[in-house]
N, C-alpha and C positions, 0 to 999 in steps of 0.2 A: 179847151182842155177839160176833160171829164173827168167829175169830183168824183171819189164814193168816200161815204160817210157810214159809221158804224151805228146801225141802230139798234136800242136797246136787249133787243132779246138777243141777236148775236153776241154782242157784250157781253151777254151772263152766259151765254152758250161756250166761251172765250174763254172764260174763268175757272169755269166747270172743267174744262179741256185741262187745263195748264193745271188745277189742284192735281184733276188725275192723275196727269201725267209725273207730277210733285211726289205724292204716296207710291204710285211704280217703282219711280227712282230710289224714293228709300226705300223697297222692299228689297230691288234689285240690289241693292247696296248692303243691304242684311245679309242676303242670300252671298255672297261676295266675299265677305270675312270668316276669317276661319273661325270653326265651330269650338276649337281647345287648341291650350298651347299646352307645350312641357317646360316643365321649370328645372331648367340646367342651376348646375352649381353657381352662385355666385350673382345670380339674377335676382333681381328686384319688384315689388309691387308697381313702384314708381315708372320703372321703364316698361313694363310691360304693358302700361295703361298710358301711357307717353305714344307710345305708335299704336294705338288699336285704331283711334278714328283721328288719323291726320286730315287737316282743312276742314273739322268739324267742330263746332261752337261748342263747345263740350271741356271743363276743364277735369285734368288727370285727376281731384280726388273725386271727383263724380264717378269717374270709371272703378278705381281702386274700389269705392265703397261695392259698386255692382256686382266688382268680382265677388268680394267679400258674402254679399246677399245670395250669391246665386251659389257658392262652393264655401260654406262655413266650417268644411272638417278638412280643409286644407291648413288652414290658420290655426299655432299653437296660443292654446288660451283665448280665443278667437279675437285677436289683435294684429292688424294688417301686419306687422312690424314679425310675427311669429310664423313666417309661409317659410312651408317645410320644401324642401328640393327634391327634385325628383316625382310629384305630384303634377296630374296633369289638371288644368283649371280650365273649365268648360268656359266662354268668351262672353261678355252680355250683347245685349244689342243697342242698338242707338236708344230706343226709347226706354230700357231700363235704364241706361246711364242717366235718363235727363227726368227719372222719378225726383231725384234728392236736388234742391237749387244749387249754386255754383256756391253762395256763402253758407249753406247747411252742413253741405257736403265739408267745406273748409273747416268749420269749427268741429266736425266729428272725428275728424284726422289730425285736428291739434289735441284732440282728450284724450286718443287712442294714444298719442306718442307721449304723452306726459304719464299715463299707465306702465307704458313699457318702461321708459327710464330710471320710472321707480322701483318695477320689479330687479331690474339688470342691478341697481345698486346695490338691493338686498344680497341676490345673490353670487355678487363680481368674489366675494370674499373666497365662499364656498370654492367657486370655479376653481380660482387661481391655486388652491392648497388641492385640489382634486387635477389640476393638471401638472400641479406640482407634484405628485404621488404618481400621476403616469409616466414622466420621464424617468422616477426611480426605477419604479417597472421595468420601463423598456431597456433599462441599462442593466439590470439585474438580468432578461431573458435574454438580454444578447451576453451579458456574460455566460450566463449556461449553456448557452450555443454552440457557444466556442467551448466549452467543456465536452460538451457530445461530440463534437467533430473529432477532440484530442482522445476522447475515450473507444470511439469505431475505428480511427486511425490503427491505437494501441492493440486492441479486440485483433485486427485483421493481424498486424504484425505475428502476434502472440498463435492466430490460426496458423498461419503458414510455417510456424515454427515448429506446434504441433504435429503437422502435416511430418518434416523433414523428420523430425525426430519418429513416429511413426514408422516410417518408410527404413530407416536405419535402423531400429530395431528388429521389423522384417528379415531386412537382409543378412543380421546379427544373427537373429535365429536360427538362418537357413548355413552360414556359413557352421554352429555349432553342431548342427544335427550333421552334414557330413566331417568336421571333426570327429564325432564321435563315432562313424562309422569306418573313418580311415585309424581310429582307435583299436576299435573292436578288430580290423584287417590286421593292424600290426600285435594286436596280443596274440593271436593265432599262431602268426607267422612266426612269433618270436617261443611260443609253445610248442611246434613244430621242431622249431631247431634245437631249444634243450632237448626233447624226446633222443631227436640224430645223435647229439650229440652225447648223451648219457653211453645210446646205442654205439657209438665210435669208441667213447671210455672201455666200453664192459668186452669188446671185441677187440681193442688193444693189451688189454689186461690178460683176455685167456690167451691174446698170440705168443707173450712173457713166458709162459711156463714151457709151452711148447716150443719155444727157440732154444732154454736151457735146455729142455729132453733133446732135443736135435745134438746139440753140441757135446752133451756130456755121452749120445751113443756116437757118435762120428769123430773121435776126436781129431782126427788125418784132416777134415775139412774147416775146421774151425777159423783159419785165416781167408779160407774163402768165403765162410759165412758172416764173419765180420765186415771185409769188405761190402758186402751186400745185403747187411743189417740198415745201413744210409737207405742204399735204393730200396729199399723193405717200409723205411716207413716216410719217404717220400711216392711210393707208390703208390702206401694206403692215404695220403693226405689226398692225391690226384681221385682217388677213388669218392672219398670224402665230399670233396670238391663238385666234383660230377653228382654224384647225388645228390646235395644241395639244390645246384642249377637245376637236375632233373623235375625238382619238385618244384620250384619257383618256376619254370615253364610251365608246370600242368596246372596250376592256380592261373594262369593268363588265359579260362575260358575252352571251350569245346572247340571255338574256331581254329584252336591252333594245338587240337589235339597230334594231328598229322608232324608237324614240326616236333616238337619233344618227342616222339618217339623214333622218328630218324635220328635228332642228334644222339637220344641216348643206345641206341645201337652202334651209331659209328663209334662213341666214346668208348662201348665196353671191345669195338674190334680193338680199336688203336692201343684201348689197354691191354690184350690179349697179345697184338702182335709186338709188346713194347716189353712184355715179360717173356716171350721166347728169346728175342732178341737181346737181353741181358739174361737169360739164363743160358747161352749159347756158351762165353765166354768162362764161366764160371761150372762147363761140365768137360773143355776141354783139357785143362790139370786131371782131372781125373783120369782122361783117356789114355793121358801118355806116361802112365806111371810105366814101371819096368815088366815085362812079360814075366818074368822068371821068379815076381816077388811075390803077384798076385796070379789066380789063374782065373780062366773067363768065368768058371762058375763063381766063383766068389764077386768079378764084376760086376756081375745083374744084379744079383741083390743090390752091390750096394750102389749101381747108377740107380735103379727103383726107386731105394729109398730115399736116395737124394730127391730124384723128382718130385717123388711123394711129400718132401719134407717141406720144398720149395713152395708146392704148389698149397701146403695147409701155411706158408709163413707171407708170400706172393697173394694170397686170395684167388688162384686162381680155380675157378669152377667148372662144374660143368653145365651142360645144356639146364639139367632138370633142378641145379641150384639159381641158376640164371635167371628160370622160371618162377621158380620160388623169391625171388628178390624181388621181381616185377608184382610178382600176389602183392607180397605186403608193402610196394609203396604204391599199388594202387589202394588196399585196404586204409594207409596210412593219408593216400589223397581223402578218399570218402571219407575216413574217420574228421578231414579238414574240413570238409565241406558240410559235416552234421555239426559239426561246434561253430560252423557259422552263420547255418541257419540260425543255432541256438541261438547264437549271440543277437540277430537278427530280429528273433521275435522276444525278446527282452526291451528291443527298441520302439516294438510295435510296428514294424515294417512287415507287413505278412506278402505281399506281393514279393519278397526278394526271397523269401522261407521258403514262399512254392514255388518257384524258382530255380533255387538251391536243391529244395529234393525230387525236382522232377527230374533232374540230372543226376544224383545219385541213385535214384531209381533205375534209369536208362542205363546205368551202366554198370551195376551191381548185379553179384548174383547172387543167388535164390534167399540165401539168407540173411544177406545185407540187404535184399529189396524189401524184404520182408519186416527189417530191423526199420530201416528208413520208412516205407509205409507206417508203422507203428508211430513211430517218431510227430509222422506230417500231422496222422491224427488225434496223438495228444498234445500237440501243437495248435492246433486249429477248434479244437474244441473249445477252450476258454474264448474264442471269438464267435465259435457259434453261440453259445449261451449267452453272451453279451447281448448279440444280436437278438435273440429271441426276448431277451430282457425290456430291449427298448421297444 
């Protein structure tokens, strides 16, 4: 069996190999660990340098001190025991760990901790009365917490109250301003009817004198006239009546001009055919007095004057009085509709003003259009001036 034997130069050639290969492995083993860690909350010097080189001859305060040497503005006061969190500590390497000996290393980590000890007990007092003053704090700002919550809660209520109330004023507003214009419509109307009604007075009053002159030249008829003294001034109240209605129609607007003046044409037929019709009755006594007592000339005159007498006590008219009646309650309309504009721009309402007289305009003649134009524009003037004002 064939030897081989190691001679010398291979030996050292051997040795040479295996150092090298020795220094590779630890470079490769440098290169291999991480270059920094980060220091989470609650982490330690101790553990940190505990796993850096596991199965390495290296004891943890050799590493600790390394960190220390190679990252000194990590450490408060620079004392292992002072490593702030959240700081990242760049890693040493194997051969800085193994600068400091395993028992140097030891005795510099026992002096380090008997420094810290000393400071902590100086300042344990301080702390405790300083954390004792932050819990007051923080019971004080959650009291006021809950005061701002109670107070935005309140603020918001208090808004939307405002809000309602607002809004109901609004509507308060709007309900007064047409109050005051269903005001202004009822003082007219009710101006309107004293005027009639004065006018019913003063027209009842002169019928009075003229029923006596009747009676005291006819005395022969006097029981007929009494009889028909009733329907005398229940005719004129029917009359009355209808005028009234006539003019409370023609305040209901242009659209419904056509209507008011049919009905008040048929009212003055019906009243027409409703005074022949009672005055039929009341010319037949006449007719059959005795031939021999009265003669026919003397008859005319005095049917005539009956007629005549009926028709000034009856109302009744003719075409060109009929006419005359429609004048002045159309003058009497217009006269309504200028005191309403008035009333109108007293309110500040000018859009209903011109309105109001562009239909008195329209239907007025020459010198009422003329009165009304006057009217619009010394009406309208104090809002032009206004306007040029602002």
């Amino acid at each position: 069996m064939r030897r081989y034997f190691l001679s010398a130069p291979r030996f050292l050639i051997l040795i040479v190999f295996l150092s090298t290969l020795c220094g590779n492995l630890l470079a490769l083993n440098e290169q291999l660990m991480p270059l920094s860690v980060q220091v989470a909350r609650g982490d330690t010097l101790y553990s940190l340098s505990k796993n850096l080189f596991s199965g390495e001859k290296v004891s943890p305060q050799q590493v600790m001190l390394a960190y220390q040497r190679i990252n000194p503005t990590a450490f408060k006061r620079r004392n292992i025991n002072g490593l702030y969190a959240g700081v990242r500590l760049m890693s040493p390497t194997l051969s800085e760990a193994l600068r400091l000996a395993p028992r140097e290393a030891m005795g510099e980590v026992r002096r380090q901790n008997e420094l810290y000890s000393i400071v902590t007990s100086e300042a344990s007092e301080e702390v405790l009365a300083l954390m004792d003053r932050n819990v007051a704090l923080d019971s004080r700002i959650a009291e006021l917490e809950f005061l701002i919550r109670a107070k935005d809660s309140e603020n918001a209520a208090l808004s939307r109250r405002l809000t309602n109330v607002s809004t109901r004023l609004d509507e308060t507003d709007k309900e007064v301003s047409l109050l005051k214009l269903q005001i202004a419509s009822l003082d007219l109307q009710l101006k309107t009817a004293n005027e009639i009604k004065v006018i019913d007075e003063d027209t009842s009053l002169s019928a009075v004198p003229k029923l006596n002159a009747e009676n005291s030249i006819s005395p022969q008829s006097q029981s007929a006239q009494s009889e028909t003294g009733l329907l005398a001034i229940l005719i004129l109240g029917v009359v009355v009546v209808s005028l009234l209605s006539l003019l409370w129609l023609r305040r209901r607007g242009n659209d419904h001009n056509s209507e008011p003046t049919h009905n008040r044409a048929s009212s003055v037929g019906g009243r027409e055919s409703y005074k022949r019709a009672s005055l039929s009755p009341n010319i037949e006594p006449e007719l059959q007095t005795p031939s021999g007592e009265i003669s026919q000339e003397d008859e005319k005159p005095a049917s005539e004057t009956q007629f005549g007498n009926q028709e000034v006590m009856y109302g009744i008219e003719d075409p060109d009085s009929e006419l005359n009646s429609n004048d002045e309650a159309s003058e009497d309309e217009i006269a309504t509709k200028l005191e309403l504009a008035y009333a109108y721009s007293k309110m500040g309402d000018m859009e209903s003003v011109r309105k109001i007289l562009g239909e008195v305009v329209g239907v007025a003649n020459a010198s009422q259009r003329v009165e009304a134009e006057n009217l619009m524009k010394g009406l309208l003037e104090p809002d032009d001036g206004r306007d040029k004002e602002e």
